[in-house]
Each structure stands twice: as structure tokens, then as C-alpha cells.
C-alpha positions in Angstrom: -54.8 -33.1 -86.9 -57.5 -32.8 -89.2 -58.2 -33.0 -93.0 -55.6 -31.5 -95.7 -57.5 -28.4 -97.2 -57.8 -28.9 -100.8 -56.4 -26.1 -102.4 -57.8 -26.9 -106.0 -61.7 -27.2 -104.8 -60.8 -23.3 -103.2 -59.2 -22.2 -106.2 -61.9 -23.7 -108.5 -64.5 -21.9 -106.0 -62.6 -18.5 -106.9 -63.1 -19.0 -110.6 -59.2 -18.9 -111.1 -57.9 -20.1 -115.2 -56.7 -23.6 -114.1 -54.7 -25.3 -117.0 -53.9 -28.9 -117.0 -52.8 -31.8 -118.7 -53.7 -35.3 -119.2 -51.4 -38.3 -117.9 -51.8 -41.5 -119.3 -48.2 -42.7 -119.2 -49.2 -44.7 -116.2 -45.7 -42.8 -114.6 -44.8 -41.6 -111.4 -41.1 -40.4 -112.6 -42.8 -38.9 -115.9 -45.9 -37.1 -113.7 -42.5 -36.1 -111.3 -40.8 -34.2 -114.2 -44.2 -32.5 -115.8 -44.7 -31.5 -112.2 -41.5 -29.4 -112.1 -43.6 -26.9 -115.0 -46.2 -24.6 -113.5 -49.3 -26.4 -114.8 -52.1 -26.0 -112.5 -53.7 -29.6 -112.4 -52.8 -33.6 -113.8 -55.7 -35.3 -115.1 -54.2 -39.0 -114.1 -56.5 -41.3 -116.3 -58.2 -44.6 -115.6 -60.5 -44.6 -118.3 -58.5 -45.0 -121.2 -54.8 -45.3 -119.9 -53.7 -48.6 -117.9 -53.8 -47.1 -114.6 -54.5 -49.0 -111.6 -55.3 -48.1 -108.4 -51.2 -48.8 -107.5 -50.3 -46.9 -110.1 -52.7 -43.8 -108.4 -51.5 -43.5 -105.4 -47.9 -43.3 -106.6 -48.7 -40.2 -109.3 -50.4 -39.1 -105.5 -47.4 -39.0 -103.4 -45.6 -37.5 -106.0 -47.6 -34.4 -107.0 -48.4 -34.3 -102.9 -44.9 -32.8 -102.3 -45.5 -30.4 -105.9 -47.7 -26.9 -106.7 -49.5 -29.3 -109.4 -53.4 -30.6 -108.4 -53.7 -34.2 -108.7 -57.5 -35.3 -110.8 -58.2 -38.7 -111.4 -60.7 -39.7 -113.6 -62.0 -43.6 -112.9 -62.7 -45.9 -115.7 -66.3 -46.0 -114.5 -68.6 -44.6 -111.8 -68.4 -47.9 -109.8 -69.5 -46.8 -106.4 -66.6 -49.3 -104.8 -64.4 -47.9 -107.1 -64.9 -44.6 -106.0 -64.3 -45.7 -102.4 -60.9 -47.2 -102.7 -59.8 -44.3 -104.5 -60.9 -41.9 -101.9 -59.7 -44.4 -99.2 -56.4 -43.9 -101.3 -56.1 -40.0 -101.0 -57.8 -38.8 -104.6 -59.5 -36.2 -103.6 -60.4 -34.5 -107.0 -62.7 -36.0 -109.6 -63.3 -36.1 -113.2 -66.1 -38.7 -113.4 -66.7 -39.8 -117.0 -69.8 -40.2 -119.2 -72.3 -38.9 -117.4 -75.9 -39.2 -118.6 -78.4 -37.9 -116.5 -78.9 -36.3 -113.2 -79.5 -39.7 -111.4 -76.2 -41.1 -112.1 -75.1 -37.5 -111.0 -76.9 -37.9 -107.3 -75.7 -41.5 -107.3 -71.9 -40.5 -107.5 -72.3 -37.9 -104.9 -73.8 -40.1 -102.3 -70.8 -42.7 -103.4 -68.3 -39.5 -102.4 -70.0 -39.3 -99.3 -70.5 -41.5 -95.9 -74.0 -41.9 -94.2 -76.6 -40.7 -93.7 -76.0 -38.4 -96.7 -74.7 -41.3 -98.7 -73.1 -44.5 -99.0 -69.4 -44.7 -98.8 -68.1 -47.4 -96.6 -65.8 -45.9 -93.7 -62.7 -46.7 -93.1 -60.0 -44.7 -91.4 -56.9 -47.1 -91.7 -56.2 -45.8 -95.1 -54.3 -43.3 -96.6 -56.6 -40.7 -97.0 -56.9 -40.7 -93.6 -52.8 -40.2 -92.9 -53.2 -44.2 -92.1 -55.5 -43.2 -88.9 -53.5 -40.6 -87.6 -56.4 -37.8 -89.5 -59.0 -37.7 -86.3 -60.8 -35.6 -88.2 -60.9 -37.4 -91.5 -64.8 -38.4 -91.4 -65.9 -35.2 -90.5 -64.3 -33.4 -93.2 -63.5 -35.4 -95.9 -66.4 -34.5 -97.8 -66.2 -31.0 -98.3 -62.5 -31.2 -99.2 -63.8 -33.6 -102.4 -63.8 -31.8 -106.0 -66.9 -33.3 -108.7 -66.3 -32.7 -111.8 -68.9 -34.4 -114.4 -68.2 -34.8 -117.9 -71.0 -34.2 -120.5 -70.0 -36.1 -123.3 -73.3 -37.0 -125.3 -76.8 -34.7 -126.3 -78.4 -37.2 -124.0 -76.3 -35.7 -121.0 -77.1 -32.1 -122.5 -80.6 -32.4 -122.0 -79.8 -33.1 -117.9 -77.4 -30.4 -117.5 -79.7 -27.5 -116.4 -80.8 -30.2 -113.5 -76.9 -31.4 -112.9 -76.0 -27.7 -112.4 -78.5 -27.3 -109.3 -76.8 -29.8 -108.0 -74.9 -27.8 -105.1 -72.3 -30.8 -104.5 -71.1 -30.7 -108.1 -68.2 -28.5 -108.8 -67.8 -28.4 -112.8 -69.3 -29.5 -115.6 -66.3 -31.1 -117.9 -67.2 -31.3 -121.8 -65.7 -33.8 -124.2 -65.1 -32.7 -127.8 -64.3 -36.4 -129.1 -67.1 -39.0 -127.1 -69.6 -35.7 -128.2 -68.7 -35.6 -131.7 -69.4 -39.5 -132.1 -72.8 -38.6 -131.1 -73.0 -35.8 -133.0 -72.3 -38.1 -136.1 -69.2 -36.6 -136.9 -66.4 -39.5 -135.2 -62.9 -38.5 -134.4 -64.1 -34.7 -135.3 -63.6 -33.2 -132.2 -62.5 -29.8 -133.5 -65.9 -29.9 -136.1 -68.0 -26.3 -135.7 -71.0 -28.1 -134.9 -69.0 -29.6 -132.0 -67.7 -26.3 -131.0 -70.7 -24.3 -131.1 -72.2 -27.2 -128.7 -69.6 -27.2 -126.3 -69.5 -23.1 -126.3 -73.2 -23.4 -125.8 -72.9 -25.8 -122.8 -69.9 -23.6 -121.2 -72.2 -20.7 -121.5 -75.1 -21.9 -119.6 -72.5 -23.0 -117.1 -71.0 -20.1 -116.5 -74.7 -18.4 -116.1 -75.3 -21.2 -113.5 -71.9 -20.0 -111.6 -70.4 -23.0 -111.8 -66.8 -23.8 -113.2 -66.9 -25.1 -116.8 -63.9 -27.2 -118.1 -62.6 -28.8 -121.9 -60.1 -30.7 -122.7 -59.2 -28.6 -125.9 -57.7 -30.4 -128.8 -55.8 -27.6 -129.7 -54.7 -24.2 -128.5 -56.8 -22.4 -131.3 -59.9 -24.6 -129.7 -58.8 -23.6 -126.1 -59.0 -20.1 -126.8 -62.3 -19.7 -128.3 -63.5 -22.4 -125.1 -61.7 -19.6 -122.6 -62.7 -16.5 -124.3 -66.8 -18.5 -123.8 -66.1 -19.1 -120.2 -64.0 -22.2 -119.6 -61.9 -22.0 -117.0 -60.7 -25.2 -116.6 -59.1 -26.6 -119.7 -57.0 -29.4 -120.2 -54.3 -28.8 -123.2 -52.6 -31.9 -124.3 -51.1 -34.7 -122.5 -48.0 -36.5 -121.6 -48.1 -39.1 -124.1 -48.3 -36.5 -127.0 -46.3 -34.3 -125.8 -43.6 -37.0 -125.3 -44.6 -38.8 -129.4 -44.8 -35.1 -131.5 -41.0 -34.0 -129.6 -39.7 -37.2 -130.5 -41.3 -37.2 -134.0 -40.3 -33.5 -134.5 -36.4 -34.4 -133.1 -36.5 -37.3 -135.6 -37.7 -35.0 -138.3 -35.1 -32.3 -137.9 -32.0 -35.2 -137.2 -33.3 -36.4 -140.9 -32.3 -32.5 -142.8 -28.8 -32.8 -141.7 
């Protein structure tokens, strides 16, 4: 038996259009039903939804048995964090806030075991099929997705370095954590934020490497794919699940 191949790190290799969304409802049953639509990837949050590791591994199973890629972004870039979630079966990362290319080196060497880096082994956990995986240390690494998210000018001025990085798989960019920066809070659909973010897709795409948005509207995602994004994230599950109920409520109130 060896390692699962992960079919989203090939299919980001290939360049393909991979549109996701972002699940924060800290849900199994809620990921289960989006995961019946033909969306190419979940982001399943730990930053800013209430998702613990428990919670993980259950959104996991589920989208295990599905067409839909499973992304999990930690609340940090804790290098024990990022073991018990690979010890857990994420195999696809969206690390957040990323500032320079040191942090960048520091969370590949915490996706990968020694001498190359500094993950703890361990082959009693799920990742691992519980043991059964013989070939689980050997290949664990090259089935891992690294995504970093470039969320400030700071991190801008390190992203020509970060993209020579051969280990890192797409650069992610964050309209609203950049706009704060920018000066222009809770603007995350501002020009000058636009013409940043299509700047830093750009140079991406000229590096060869995947580039990726989370859009905060379709007009937005459009002008991010037509500059080279590829991997763009559309909404979530907690919106999509307020503005139907708000628009049901709304058209229930004309009768």
C-alpha cells in the first residue's frame, strides 16, 4: 500500500481553472451537501471560523468519499499545528499571512520530516491509513499542496523570492487583510486593491506557478481569471446559506 495520490496538487500542476469555496460553518453534514455540487475545492477554515482539529478530520472523511478537494487553512503557521493536521490526513494547504520568505522555508521544513525538515513522525495516525500506509514516510511529502497567502505590501516585497521556492505550489492573495494595509479597511473590491492583486497574479503566472484569490464578487473573479488566477475561491457556505435565507425572507414579505 502506499500513499493516496493527491489529485488536486496534479491538477494544480496542470494549470487547470479550480473554483472553490470557503467553509466556515464548522459542518460535516453542510460540507456533505455542498460536496454533491461540482466545485473543485473546500477551503475548511481555521483562521477565522471555530474549527478544531475534530471538526477537520470529519469535513476530511466526508469530502474523501466526494470529487471536491479538501484545503485547510490553520489559524496560524504553528509548526505543531501543522503536524497534527498532517498526522490527521490534510494534505492541501492554505497557510495564512505570510510575510517573508523565511516564514515561507520554515513552513516547508514543518510539512516535511528530517533531514529536509522538522516534522515529528508518526505512522499510527490517520494520514498514514492508521499504519497500514508502509509507504506513508516516503511519500507523504510530495503528495502535500502549499499554498501561501500574500496578504500585506510587506509580503509583496518577498514574493519574487517565495516564488523560487520549488516546494511552494501557489501564491494565494487576500483582497480584505491587503486592503487594511493598503489604508482602505473592509475595501476589498477598491481599484487600488485590484490593480495590486492583478499585479501580483501577473508576476505569478510569469514565474509558472499557480495564482489564487478569494474574489469578493464574480465581477472581481473575472477580471482576477481573465489576469491569470486560476485558483479562485467565490463565496462561502455561511453566505451562501444568510443572502438565500435573506432573499426567501424578502420575497415571503411581497405576498
Amino acid at each position: 500500500m502506499v500513499c493516496k495520490t493527491n489529485l488536486l496538487k496534479g491538477r494544480i500542476q496542470n494549470k487547470d481553472r479550480l473554483i472553490g469555496l470557503w467553509c466556515s460553518l464548522t459542518s460535516a453534514t453542510a460540507v456533505e451537501s455542498l460536496s454533491t455540487i461540482n466545485y473543485d475545492w473546500f477551503l475548511l477554515d481555521m483562521e477565522h471560523a471555530p474549527n478544531e482539529i475534530g471538526d477537520i478530520v470529519s469535513q476530511l472523511r466526508v469530502l474523501d468519499s466526494s470529487n471536491v478537494s479538501a484545503v485547510v487553512r490553520p489559524p496560524s503557521n504553528d509548526r505543531i499545528l501543522i503536524k497534527r493536521l498532517l498526522d490527521a490526513g490534510a494534505k492541501n494547504f492554505l497557510f495564512p499571512y505570510v510575510q517573508s520568505t523565511v516564514e515561507a522555508i520554515e513552513i516547508i521544513r514543518s510539512t516535511r520530516y528530517a533531514p529536509e525538515g522538522v516534522r515529528g513522525v508518526s505512522v499510527a495516525g490517520r494520514a498514514a491509513m492508521y499504519g497500514a500506509d508502509k509507504g506513508y514516510l516516503q511519500d507523504a511529502a510530495k503528495e502535500i499542496v502549499i499554498g501561501l497567502q500574500i496578504e500585506t505590501m510587506e509580503a509583496f516585497q518577498s514574493l519574487p523570492e517565495m516564488l523560487a521556492l520549488p516546494e511552494v505550489d501557489m501564491l494565494f492573495f487576500g483582497p480584505s487583510d491587503l486592503s487594511a494595509d493598503m489604508g482602505l479597511l473592509g475595501q476589498g473590491d477598491h481599484p487600488d486593491v485590484q490593480a495590486q492583486i492583478i499585479q501580483g497574479i501577473e508576476l505569478v503566472v510569469s514565474h509558472n506557478k499557480m495564482a489564487g484569490v478569494l474574489a469578493p464578487n464574480l465581477e472581481a473573479a473575472r477580471k482576477y481569471v481573465n489576469a491569470g488566477a486560476q485558483f479562485v475561491g467565490i463565496g462561502s457556505d455561511l453566505a451562501c446559506l444568510r443572502f438565500q435565507a435573506q432573499a426567501l425572507l424578502e420575497a415571503a414579505e411581497k405576498f
